[in-house]
N, CA, C and O atoms as a printed pandas DataFrame, in Angstrom:
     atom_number atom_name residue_name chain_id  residue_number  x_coord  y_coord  z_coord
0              1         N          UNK        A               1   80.568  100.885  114.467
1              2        CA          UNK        A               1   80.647  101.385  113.117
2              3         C          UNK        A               1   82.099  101.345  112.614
3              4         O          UNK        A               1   82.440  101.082  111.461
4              5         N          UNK        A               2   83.082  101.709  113.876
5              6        CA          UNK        A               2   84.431  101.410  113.056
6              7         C          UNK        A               2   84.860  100.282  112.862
7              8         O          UNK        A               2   85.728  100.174  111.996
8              9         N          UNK        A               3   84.471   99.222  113.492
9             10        CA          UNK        A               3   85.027   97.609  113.120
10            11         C          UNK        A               3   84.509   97.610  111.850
11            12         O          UNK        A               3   85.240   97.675  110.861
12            13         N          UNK        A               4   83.038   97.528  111.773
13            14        CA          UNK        A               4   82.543   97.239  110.555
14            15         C          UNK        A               4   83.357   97.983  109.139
15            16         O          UNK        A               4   83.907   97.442  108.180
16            17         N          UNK        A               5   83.141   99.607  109.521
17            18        CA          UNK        A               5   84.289   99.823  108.260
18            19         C          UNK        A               5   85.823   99.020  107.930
19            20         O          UNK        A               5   86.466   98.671  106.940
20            21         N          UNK        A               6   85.944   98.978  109.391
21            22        CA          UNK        A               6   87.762   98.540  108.979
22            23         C          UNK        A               6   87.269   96.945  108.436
23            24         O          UNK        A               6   88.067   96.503  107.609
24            25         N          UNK        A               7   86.423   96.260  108.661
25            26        CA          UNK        A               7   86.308   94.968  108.045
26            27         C          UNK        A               7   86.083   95.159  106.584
27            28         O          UNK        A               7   86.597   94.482  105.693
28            29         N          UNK        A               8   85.235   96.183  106.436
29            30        CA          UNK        A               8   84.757   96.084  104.949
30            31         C          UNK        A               8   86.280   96.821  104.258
31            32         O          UNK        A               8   86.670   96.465  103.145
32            33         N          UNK        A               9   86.951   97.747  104.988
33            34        CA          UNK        A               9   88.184   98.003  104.346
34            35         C          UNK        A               9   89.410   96.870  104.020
35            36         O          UNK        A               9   90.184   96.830  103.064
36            37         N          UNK        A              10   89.309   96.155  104.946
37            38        CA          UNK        A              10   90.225   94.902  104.862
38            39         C          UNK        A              10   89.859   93.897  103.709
39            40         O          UNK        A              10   90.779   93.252  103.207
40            41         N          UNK        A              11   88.420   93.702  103.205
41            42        CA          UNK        A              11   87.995   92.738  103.230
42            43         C          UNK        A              11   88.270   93.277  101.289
43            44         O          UNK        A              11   88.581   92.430  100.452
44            45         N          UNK        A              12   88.094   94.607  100.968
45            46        CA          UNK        A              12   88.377   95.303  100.248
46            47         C          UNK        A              12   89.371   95.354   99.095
47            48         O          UNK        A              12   89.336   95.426   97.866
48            49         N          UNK        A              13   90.925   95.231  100.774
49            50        CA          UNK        A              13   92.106   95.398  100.511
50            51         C          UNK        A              13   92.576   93.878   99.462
51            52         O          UNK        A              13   93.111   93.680   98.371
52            53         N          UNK        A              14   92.069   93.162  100.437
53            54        CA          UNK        A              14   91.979   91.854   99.617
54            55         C          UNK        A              14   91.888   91.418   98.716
55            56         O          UNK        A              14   92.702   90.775   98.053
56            57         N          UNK        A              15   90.476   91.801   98.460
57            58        CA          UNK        A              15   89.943   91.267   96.891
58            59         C          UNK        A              15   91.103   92.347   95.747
59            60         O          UNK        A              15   91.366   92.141   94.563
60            61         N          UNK        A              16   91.545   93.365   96.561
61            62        CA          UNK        A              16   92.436   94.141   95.469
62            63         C          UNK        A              16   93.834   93.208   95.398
63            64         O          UNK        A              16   94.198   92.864   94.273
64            65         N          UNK        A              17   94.493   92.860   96.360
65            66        CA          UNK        A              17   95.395   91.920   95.911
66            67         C          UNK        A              17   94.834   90.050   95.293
67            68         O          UNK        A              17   95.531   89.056   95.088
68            69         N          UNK        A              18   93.766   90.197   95.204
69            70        CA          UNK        A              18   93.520   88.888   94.282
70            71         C          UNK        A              18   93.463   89.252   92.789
71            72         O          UNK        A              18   93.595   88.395   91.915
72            73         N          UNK        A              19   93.257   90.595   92.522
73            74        CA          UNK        A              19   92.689   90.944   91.516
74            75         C          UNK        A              19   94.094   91.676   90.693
75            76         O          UNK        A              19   94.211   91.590   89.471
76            77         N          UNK        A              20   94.923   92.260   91.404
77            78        CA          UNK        A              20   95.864   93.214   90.333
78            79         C          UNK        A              20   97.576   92.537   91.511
79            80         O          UNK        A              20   97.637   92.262   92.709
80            81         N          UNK        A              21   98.402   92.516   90.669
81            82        CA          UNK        A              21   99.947   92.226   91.105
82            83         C          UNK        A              21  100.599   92.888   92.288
83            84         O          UNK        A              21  101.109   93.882   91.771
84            85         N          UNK        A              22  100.839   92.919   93.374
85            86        CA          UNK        A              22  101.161   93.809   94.340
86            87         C          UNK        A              22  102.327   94.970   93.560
87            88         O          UNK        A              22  102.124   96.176   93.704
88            89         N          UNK        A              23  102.933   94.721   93.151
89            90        CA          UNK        A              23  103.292   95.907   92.435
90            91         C          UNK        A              23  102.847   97.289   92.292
91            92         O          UNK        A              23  103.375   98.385   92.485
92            93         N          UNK        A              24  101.357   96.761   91.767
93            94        CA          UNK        A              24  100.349   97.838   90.893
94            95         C          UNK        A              24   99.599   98.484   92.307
95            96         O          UNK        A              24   99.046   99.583   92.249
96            97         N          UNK        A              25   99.640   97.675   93.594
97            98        CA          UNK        A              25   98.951   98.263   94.829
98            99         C          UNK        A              25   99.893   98.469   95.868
99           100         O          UNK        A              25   99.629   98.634   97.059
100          101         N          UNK        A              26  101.166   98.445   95.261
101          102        CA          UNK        A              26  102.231   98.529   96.271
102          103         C          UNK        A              26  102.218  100.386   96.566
103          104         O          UNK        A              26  102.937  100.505   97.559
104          105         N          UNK        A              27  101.786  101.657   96.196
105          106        CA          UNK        A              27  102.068  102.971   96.047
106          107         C          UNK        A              27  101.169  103.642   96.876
107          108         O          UNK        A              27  101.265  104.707   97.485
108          109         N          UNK        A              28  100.133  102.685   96.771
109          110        CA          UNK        A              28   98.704  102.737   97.845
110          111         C          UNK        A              28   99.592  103.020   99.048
111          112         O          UNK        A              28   99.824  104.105   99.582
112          113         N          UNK        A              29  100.111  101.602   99.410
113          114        CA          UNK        A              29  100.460  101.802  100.905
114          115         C          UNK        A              29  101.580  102.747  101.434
115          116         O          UNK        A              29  101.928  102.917  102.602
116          117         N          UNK        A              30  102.043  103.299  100.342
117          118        CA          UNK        A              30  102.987  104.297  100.872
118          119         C          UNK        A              30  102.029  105.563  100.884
119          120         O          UNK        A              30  102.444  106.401  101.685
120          121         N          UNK        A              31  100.931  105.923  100.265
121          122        CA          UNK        A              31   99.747  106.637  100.283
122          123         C          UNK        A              31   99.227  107.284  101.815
123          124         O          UNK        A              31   98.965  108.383  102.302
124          125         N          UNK        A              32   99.266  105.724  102.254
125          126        CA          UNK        A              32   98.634  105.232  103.823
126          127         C          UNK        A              32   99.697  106.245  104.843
127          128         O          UNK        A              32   99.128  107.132  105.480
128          129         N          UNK        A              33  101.015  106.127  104.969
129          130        CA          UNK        A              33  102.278  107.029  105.377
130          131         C          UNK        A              33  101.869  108.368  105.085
131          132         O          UNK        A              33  101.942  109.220  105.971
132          133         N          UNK        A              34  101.299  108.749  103.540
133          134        CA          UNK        A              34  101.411  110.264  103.667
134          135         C          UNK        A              34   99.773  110.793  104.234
135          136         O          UNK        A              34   99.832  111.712  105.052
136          137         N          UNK        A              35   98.945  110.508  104.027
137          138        CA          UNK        A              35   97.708  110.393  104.968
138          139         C          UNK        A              35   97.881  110.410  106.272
139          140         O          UNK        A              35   97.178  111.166  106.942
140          141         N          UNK        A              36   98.695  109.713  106.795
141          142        CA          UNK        A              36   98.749  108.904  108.274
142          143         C          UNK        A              36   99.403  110.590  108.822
143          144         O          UNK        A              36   98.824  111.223  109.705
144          145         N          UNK        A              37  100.654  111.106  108.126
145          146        CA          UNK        A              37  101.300  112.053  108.536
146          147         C          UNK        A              37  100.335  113.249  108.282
147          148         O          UNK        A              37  100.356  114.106  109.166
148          149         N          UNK        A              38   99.469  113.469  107.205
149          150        CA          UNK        A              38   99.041  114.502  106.901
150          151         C          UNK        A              38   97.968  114.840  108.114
151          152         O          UNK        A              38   97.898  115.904  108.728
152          153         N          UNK        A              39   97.169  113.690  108.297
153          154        CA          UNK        A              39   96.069  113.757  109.509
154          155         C          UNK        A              39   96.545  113.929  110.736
155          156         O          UNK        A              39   95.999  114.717  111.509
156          157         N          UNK        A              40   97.831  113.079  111.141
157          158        CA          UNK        A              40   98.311  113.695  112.317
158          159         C          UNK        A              40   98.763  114.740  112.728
159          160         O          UNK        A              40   98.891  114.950  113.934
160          161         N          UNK        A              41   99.220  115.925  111.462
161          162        CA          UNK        A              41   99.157  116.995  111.635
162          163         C          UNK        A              41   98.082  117.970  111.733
163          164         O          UNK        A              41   97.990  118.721  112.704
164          165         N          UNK        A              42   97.373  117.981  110.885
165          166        CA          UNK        A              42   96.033  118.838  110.865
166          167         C          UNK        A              42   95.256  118.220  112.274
167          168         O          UNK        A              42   95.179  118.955  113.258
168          169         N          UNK        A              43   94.826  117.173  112.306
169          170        CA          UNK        A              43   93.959  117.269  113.771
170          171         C          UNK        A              43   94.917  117.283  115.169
171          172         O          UNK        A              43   94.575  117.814  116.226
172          173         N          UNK        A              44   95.896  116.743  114.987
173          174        CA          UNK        A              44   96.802  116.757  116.692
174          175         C          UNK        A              44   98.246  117.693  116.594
175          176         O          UNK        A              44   99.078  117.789  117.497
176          177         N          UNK        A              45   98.315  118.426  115.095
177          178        CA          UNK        A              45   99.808  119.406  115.566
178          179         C          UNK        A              45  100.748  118.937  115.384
179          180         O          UNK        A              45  101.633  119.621  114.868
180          181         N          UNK        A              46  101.087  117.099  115.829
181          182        CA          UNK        A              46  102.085  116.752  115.415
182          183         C          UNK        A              46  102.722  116.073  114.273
183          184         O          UNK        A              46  101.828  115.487  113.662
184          185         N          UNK        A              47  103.967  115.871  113.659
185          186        CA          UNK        A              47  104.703  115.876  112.855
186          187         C          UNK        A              47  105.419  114.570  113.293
187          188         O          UNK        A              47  105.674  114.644  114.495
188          189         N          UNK        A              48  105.918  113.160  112.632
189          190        CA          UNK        A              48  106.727  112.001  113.473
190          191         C          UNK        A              48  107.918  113.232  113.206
191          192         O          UNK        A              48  108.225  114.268  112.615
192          193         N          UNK        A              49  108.385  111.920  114.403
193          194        CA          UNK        A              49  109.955  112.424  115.101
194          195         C          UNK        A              49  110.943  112.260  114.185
195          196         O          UNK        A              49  110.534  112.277  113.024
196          197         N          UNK        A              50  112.342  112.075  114.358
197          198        CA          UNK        A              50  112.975  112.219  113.183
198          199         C          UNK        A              50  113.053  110.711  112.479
199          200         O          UNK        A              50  113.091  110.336  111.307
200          201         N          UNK        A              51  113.059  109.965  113.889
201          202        CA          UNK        A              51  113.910  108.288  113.809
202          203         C          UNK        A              51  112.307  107.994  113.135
203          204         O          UNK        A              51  112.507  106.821  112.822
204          205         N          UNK        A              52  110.935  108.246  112.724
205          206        CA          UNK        A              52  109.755  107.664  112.116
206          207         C          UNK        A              52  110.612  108.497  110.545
207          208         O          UNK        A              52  111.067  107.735  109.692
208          209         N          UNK        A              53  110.718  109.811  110.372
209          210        CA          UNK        A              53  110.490  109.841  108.801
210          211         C          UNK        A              53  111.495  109.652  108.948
211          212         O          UNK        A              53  111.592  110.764  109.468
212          213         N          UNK        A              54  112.756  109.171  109.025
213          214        CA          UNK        A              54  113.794  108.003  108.590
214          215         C          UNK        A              54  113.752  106.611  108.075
215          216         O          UNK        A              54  114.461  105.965  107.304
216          217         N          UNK        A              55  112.297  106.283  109.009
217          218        CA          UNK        A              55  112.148  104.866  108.673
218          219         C          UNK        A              55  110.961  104.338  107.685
219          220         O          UNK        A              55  110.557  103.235  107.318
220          221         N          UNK        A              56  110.582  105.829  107.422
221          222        CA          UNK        A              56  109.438  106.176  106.280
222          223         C          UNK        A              56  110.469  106.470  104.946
223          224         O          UNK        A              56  110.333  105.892  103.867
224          225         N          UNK        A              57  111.351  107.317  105.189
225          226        CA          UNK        A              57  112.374  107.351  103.596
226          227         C          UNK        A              57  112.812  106.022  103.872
227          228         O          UNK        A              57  112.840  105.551  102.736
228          229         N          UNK        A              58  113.210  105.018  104.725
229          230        CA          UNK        A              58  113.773  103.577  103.786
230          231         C          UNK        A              58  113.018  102.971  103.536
231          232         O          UNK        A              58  113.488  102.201  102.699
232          233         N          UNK        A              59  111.677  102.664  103.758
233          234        CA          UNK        A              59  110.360  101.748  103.517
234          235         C          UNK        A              59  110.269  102.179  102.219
235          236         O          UNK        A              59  110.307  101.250  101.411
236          237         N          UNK        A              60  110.145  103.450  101.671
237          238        CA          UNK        A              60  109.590  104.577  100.571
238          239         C          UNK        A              60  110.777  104.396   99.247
239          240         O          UNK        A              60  110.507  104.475   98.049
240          241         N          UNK        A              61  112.144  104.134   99.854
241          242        CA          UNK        A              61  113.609  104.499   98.775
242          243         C          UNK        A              61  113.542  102.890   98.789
243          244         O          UNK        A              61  114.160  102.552   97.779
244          245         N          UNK        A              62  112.933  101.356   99.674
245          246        CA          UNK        A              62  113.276  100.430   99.320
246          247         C          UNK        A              62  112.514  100.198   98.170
247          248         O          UNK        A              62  112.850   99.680   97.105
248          249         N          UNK        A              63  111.269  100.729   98.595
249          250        CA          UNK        A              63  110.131   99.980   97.521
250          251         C          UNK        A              63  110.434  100.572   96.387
251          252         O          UNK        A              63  110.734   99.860   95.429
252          253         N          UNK        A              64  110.419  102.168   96.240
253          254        CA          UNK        A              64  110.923  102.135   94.533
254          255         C          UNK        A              64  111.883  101.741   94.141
255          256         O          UNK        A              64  111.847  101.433   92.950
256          257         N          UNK        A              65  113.061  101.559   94.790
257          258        CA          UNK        A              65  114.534  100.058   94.148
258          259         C          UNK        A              65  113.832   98.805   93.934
259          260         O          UNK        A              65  114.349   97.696   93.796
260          261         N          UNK        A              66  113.067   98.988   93.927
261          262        CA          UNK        A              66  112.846   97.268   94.085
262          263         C          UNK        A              66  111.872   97.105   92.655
263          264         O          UNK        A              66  111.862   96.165   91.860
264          265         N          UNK        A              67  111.012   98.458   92.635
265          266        CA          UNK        A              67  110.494   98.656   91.420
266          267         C          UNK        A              67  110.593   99.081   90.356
267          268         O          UNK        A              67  109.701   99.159   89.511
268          269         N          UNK        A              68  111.972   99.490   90.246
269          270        CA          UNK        A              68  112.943  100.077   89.254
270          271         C          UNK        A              68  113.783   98.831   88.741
271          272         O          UNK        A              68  114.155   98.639   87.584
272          273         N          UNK        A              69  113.998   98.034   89.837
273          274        CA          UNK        A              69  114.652   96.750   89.580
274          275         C          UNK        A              69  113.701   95.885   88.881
275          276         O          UNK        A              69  114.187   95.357   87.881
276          277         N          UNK        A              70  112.486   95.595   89.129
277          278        CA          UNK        A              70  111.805   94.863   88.766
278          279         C          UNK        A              70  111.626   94.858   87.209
279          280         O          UNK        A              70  111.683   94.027   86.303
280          281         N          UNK        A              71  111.334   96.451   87.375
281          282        CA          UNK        A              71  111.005   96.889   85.845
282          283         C          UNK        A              71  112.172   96.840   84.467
283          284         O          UNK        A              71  111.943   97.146   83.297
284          285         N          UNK        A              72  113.036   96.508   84.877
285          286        CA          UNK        A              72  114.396   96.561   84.477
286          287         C          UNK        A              72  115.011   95.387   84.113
287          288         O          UNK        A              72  115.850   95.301   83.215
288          289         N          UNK        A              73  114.517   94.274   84.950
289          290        CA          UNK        A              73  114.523   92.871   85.319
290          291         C          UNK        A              73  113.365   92.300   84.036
291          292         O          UNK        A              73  113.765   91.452   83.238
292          293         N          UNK        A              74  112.174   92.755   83.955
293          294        CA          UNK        A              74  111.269   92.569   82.952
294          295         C          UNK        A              74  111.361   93.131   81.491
295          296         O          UNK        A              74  110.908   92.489   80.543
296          297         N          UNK        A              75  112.079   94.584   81.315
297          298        CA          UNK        A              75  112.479   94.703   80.038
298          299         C          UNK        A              75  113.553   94.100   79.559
299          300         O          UNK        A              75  113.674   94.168   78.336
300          301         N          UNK        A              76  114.391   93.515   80.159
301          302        CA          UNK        A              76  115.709   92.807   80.101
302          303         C          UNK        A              76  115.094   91.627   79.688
303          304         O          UNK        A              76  115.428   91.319   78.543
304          305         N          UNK        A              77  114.058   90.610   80.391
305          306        CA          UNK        A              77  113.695   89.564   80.222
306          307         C          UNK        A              77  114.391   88.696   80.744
307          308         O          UNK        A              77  114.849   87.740   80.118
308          309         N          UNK        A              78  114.583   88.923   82.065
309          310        CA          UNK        A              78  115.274   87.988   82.889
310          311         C          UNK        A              78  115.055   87.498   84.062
311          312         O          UNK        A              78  114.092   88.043   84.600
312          313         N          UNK        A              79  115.666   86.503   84.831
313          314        CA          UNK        A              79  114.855   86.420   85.735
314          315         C          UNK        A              79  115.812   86.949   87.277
315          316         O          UNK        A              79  115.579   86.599   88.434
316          317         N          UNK        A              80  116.574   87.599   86.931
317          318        CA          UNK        A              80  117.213   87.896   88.053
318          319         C          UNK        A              80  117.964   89.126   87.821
319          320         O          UNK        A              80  118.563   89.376   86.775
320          321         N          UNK        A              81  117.873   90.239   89.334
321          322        CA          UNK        A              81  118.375   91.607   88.778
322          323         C          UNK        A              81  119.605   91.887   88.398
323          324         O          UNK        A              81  119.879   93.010   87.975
């Protein structure tokens, strides 16, 4: 039963990046991080270590630079930041 979900989740994930700009599904996956942390607390107690939410704030502080840039890059009308 879990392959099958994770297939139909994958298969899912997909058709969402055929369909909308990764941009627009890029917030999802930082979603996935706060889920991932929230569940590992409530069912097992633990919390990542320090060196994980370190490497969760630069994944998290790259992607919105990048989408601040982007957006900035597009009201400008240009093609480079």
């Amino acid at each position: 039963m879990l392959g099958l979900l994770a297939g139909i989740a994958h298969w899912l994930r997909i058709a969402a990046f055929m369909l909308a700009p990764a941009s627009l599904l890029t917030p999802f996956s930082y979603l996935q991080m706060v889920r991932a942390t929230l569940l590992g607390y409530l069912v097992f107690g633990q919390l990542p270590d320090r060196r994980s939410g370190v490497g969760m704030v630069i994944i998290v502080a790259s992607g919105v630079l990048l989408a601040v840039l982007e957006r900035r890059r597009a009201r400008m009308g240009r093609n480079f930041p």
